[in-house]
LUMLUM-489408 format. One record per residue (C-alpha): x negated, y, z negated. Coordinates in steps of 0.5 Angstrom, whole numbers, padded with zeros to 4 digits, always signed. Example, Ala and Ser with C-alpha at 12.3 -4.5 7.8 and 13.67 -1.06 7.14 Angstrom:
-0025-0009-0016-0027-0002-0014
// end
This chain:
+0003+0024-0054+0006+0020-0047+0013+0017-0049+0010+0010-0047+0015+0006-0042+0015-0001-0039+0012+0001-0033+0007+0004-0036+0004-0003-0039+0006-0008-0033+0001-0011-0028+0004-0010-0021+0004-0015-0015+0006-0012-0007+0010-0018-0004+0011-0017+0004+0017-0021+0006+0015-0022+0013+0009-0027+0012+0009-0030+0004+0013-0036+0003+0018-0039+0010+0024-0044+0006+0029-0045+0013+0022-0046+0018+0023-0042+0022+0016-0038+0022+0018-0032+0019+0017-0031+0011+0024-0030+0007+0027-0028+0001+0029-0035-0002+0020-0036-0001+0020-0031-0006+0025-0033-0012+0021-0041-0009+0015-0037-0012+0017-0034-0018+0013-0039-0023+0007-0038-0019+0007-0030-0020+0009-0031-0027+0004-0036-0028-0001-0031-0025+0002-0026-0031+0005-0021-0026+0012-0017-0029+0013-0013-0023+0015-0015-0015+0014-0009-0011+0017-0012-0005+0017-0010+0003+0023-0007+0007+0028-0013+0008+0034-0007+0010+0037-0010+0017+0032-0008+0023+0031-0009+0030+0023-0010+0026+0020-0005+0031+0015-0003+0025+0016-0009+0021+0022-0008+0018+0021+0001+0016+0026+0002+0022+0032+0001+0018+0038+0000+0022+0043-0002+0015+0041+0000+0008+0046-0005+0004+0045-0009+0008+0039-0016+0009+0036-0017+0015+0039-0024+0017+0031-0025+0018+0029-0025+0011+0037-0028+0009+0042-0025+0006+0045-0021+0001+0046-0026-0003+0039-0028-0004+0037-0021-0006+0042-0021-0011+0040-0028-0014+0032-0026-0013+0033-0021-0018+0038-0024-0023+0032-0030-0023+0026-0025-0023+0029-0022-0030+0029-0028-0032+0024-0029-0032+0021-0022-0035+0020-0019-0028+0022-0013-0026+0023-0012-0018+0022-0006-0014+0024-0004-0007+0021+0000-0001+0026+0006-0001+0025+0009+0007+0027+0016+0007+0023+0019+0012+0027+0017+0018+0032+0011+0021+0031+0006+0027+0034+0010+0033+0040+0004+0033+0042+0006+0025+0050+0008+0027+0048+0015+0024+0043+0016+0031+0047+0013+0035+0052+0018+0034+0048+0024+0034+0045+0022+0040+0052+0021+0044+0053+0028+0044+0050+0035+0042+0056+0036+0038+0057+0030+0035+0058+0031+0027+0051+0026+0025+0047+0030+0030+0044+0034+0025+0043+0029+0020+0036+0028+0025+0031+0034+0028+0033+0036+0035+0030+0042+0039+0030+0043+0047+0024+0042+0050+0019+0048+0054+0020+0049+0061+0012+0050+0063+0010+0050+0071+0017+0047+0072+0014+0041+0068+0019+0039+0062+0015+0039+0056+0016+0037+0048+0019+0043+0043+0011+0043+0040+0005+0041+0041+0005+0038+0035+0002+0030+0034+0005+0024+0031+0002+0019+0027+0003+0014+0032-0002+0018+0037+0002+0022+0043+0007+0027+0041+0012+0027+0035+0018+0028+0039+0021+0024+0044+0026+0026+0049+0033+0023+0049+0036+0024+0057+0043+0023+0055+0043+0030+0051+0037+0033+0054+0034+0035+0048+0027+0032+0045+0028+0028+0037+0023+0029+0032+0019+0023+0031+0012+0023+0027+0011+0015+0027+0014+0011+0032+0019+0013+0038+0025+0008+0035+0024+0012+0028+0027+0018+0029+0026+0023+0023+0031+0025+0019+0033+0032+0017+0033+0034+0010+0034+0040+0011+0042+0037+0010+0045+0037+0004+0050+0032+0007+0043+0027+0010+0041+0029+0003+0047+0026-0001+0047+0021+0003+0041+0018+0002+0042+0018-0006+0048+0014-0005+0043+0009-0001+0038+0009-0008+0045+0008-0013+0046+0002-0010+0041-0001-0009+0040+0001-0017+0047-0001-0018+0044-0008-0016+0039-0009-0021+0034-0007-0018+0029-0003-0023+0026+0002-0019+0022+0005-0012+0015+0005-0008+0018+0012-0003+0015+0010+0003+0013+0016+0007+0015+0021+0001+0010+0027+0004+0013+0028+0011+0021+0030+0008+0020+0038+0009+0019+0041+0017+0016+0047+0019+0023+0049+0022+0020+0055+0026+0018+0049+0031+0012+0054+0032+0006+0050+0036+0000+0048+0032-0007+0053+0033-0011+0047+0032-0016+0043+0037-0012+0038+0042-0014+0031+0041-0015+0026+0048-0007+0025+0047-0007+0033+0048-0003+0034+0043-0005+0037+0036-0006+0033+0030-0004+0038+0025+0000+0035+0019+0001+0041+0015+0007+0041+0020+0011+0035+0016+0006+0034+0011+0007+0036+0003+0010+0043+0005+0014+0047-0001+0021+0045+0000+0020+0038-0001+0019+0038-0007+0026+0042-0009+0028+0035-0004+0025+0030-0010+0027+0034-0016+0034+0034-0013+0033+0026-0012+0030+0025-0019+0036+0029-0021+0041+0026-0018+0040+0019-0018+0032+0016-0022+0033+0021-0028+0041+0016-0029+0037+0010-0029+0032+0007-0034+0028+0005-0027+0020+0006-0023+0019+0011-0018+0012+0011-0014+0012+0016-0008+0007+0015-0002+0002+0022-0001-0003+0018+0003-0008+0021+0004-0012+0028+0002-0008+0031-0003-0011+0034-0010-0009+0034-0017-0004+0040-0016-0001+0037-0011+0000+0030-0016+0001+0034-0022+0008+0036-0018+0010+0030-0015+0008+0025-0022+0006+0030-0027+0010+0028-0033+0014+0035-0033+0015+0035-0026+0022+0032-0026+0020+0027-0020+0017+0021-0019+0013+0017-0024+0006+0016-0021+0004+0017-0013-0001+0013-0010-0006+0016-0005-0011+0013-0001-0018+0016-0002-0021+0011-0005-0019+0006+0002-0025+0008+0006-0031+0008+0003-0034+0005+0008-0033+0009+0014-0028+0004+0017-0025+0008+0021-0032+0011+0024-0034+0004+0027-0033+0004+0034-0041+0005+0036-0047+0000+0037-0049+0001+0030-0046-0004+0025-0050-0003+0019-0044+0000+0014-0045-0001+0008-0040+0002+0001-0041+0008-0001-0040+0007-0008-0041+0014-0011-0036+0016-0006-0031+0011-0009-0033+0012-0016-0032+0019-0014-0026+0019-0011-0023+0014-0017-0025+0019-0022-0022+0025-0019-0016+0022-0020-0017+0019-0027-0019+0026-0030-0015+0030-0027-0009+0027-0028-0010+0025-0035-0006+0028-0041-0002+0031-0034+0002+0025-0031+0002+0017-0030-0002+0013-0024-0002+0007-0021-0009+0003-0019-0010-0001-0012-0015-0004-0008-0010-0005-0001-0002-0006+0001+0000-0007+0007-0003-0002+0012-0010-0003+0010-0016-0008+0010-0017-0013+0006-0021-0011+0000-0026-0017+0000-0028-0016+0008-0028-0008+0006-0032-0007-0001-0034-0014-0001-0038-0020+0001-0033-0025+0004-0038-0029+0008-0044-0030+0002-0041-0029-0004-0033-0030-0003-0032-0032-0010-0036-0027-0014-0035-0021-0010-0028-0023-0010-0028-0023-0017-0032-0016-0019-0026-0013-0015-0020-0016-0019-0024-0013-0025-0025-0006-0024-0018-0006-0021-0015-0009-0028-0020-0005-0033-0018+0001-0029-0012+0006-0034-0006+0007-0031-0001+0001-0027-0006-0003-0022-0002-0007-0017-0004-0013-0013-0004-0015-0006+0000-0022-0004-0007-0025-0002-0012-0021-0006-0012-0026-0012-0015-0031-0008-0019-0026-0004-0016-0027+0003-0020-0023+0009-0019-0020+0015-0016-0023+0021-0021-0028+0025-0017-0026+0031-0021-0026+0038-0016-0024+0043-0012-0017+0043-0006-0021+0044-0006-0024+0037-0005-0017+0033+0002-0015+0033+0001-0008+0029+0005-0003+0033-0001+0002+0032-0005-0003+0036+0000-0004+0042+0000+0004+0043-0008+0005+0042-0012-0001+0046-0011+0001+0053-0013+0008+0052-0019+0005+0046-0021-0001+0052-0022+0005+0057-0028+0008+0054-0031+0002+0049-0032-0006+0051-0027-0011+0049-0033-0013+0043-0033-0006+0040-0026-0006+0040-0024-0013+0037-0030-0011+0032-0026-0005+0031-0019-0007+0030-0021-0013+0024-0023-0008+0020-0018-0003+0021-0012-0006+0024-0005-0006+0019-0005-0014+0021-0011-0015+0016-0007-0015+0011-0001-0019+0015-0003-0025+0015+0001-0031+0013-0001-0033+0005-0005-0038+0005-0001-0043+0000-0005-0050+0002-0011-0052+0007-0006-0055+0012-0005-0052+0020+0000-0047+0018-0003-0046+0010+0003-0048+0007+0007-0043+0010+0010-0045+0013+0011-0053+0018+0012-0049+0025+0008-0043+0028+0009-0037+0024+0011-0030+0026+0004-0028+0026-0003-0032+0027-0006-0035+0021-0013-0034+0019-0018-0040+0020-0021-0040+0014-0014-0043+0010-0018-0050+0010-0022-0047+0006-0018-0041+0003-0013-0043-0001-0008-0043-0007-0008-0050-0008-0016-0050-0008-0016-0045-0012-0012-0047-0017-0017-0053-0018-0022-0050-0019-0022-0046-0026-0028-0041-0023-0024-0039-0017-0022-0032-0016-0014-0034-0017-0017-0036-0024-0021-0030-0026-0015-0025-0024-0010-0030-0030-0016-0028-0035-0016-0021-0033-0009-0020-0033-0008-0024-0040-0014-0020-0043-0011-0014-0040-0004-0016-0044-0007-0019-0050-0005-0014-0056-0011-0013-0058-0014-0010-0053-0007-0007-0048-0008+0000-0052-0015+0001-0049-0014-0002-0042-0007+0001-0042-0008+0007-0045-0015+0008-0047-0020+0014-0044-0024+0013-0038-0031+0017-0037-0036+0014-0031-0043+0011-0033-0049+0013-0030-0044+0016-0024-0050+0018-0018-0052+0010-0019-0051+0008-0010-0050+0001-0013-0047+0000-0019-0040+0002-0021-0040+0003-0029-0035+0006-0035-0033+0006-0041-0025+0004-0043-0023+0007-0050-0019+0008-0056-0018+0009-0063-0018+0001-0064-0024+0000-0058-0030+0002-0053-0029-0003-0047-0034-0003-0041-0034-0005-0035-0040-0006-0031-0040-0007-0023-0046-0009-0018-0043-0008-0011-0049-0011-0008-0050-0018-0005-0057-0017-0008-0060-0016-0015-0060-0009-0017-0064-0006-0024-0058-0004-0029-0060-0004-0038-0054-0004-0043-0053-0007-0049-0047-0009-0052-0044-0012-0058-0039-0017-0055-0037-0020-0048-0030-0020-0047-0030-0023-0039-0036-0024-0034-0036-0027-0027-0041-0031-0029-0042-0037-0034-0048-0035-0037-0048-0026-0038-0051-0025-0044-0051-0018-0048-0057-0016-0047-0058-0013-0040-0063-0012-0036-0061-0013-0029-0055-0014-0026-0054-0021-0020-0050-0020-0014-0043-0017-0014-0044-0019-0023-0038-0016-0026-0038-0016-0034-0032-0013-0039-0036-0012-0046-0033-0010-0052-0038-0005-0056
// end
């Protein structure tokens, strides 16, 4: 048996400060807009607030370019605020946890500016430098090696003449782990922050702590930036994991607190097992993002616009992890956070079917094992942007592709591209009212907002006692209720009909209960039989027991 903690049995919310609730009008959404909207999170029935980084920043990438851990960007308020958001928040029952960015600094944190200022300089080796290579007279970076951001992961610093390593953006400079003092550092930063209250950390980044410190070029392909993607340079390699243990041992196992690493994407079970397995003496559960593409959304810039979900796809991607973590280590369950699109303009139907398909979404998410997180936004289906200038995307990733990506397509194809794919689907205002700026905020907010706020809602929504908003209460409340937690929490999980293209089905169960959900992802009607004994939750009004076909994007809970 598990020993059971708090966050095991919570119902997560993902809150990025910048654009969910503007207090002082001036565009930008602040910490004081979270502590307005506490009663409307505890209404929804959430007991624990992941939110964005809020650290001082020069915002190059929206706030993961630290330039001052103790500190709260003058953007979002003040120190103070942060303090009285958690003292009301645990009022309230709700937990609070931070974005923790070990993986690098903004270049105008005072540690780079001194390392930077000379190579001798004692912060010098809190950061990854390495001289460049002298090629036909032509200075070129250390290694061949790729960033996450396209280009080279390192860039070169005229003052000292040597290049730092940088696997996003060239203002984010990596830090180097390989520094016992660089290490002992960051576990201060963590200690504060859980000295302050807070009750744990999503870890940005978690997988990229460890180098390949031979600095040897990659043997794989170029790209068309002439450089190597390879992430097995900086990605999951071995001495990252004795970086965590060191981590949990310092500072998460002295605290009764959360921890959820980010790993990204193509890691397999061995690898969960070692940064959450339950004996693994590091993090309490990572999230990855296989299960986010199951639409080919990055493969989309071509003519053909017939994309449709790959639901054996999802379905096996989401078991993989399920089952192969079971009895093994603890996982959280999302559909999107912030660098991701929105899951109704992903997997379902905003245009045709916006509240149904809306709703089948926030059921498997909540009848899932483990600890789901919702996405602020998602519990009333917002969508992806509508924008329809390149101008209006303010994503760091957009600014360094459209050039190269408007060289080879036309301008549609690329618009078309960057609403499905781009981190500002998931960055637009929240959308409170129907008013010009929705409720956010009474003067232009910081970025665009979507046009369907007339219609897209929480006010509306709140009215409307079958809208989407509505439909996750009950779900987070039937998830709650005592009598089914130990079987949605903690009950086993098995697929149904696991080849089925259209319809996502599997049993939930216990020794007090078999629960199961079925899903159709399909705008149209789709055969699929089940008898069950009890409803216990559906999308629409008149489910009966005996099923014989499934409507469009139908989602039902029943109690067998």
């Amino acid at each position: 048996m598990i020993e059971k903690k708090w966050w095991m049995q919570a119902v997560g919310y993902q809150i990025y400060p910048r654009t969910f609730y503007d207090t002082n009008q001036d565009g930008v959404g602040d910490l004081r807009g979270i502590i307005t909207k506490l009663d409307y999170l505890n209404e929804l029935g959430i007991d624990l607030i992941w939110i964005g980084p809020f650290y001082r920043s020069p915002m190059d990438d929206n706030g993961y370019d630290v330039s001052d851990f103790y500190d709260v960007d003058p953007m979002f308020g003040s120190l103070d605020d942060a303090k009285e958001l958690i003292e009301k928040a645990h009022a309230k029952g709700i937990r609070i946890i931070l974005d923790l960015v070990l993986n690098h600094t903004s270049d105008e944190h005072p540690w780079f500016m001194e390392a930077r200022s000379s190579v001798d300089n004692p912060k010098r080796d809190y950061y990854i430098w390495q001289k460049g290579k002298e090629v036909e007279g032509k200075l070129l970076p250390p290694t061949n090696w790729g960033s996450f951001f396209e280009g080279s992961a390192w860039n070169y610093d005229a003052k000292t003449e040597e290049f730092y390593m940088k696997i996003f953006s060239n203002k984010m400079p990596d830090l180097n782990w390989a520094n016992p003092e660089l290490r002992e550092e960051m576990f201060k930063v963590a200690r504060w922050w859980l000295d302050q209250g807070v009750d744990g950390f999503r870890v940005d980044a978690i997988a990229h702590l460890a180098r390949d410190l031979s600095f040897t070029d990659s043997e794989l392909p170029l790209n068309d930036h002439g450089v190597a993607p390879d992430w097995g340079k900086f990605s999951n390699r071995e001495e990252l994991f004795d970086y965590i243990h060191e981590f949990n041992e310092k500072v998460l196992s002295h605290y009764d607190c959360m921890s959820v690493g980010e790993v990204g994407g193509g890691a397999k079970i061995e690898a969960g097992v070692r940064y959450a397995g339950y004996d693994a003496q590091a993090f309490n559960m990572v999230f990855n993002f296989d299960h986010c593409w199951s639409k080919g959304g990055m493969d989309i810039l071509n003519d053909d616009d017939k994309m449709i979900v790959d639901v054996v796809q999802l379905k096996e991607n989401m078991a993989y992890w399920i089952n192969g973590m079971k009895d093994k280590g603890w996982l959280p369950h999302y559909w999107l956070n912030h660098d991701h699109p929105r899951v109704i303009s992903q997997y379902g139907d905003p245009e045709h079917h916006h509240r149904l398909s809306g709703m089948m979404l926030g059921t498997i998410l909540l009848t899932l094992p483990g600890t789901p997180f919702i996405y602020n936004g998602e519990e009333i289906g917002m969508t992806n942007v509508d924008y329809e200038s390149i101008d209006d995307f303010k994503d760091v990733w957009v600014k360094n592709n459209a050039p190269a990506l408007l060289k080879k397509y036309p301008l549609e194809l690329v618009l078309r591209h960057l609403r499905r794919t781009s981190r500002d689907n998931a960055r637009t205002p929240m959308q409170w009212t129907d008013e010009v700026y929705a409720g956010f905020s009474t003067v232009e907010p910081i970025q665009k907002i979507n046009r369907n706020r007339s219609w897209l809602n929480v006010e509306a929504q709140e009215k409307d006692e079958q809208s989407i908003l509505n439909h996750y209460r009950r779900l987070i409340h039937l998830r709650k209720n005592p009598e089914y937690l130990e079987t949605l929490v903690f009950g086993d999980f098995a697929l149904l009909d696991p080849k089925n293209p259209d319809v996502y089905a599997y049993t939930r169960t216990s020794s007090q209960k078999k629960i199961t959900v079925i899903a159709n992802f399909r705008p149209t009607t789709i055969k699929f039989e089940h008898q069950a004994k009890a409803l216990c939750l559906s999308n629409y009004l008149d489910t009966k027991l005996n099923v014989t076909e499934l409507r469009p994007y139908e989602a039902i809970v029943f109690e067998e």
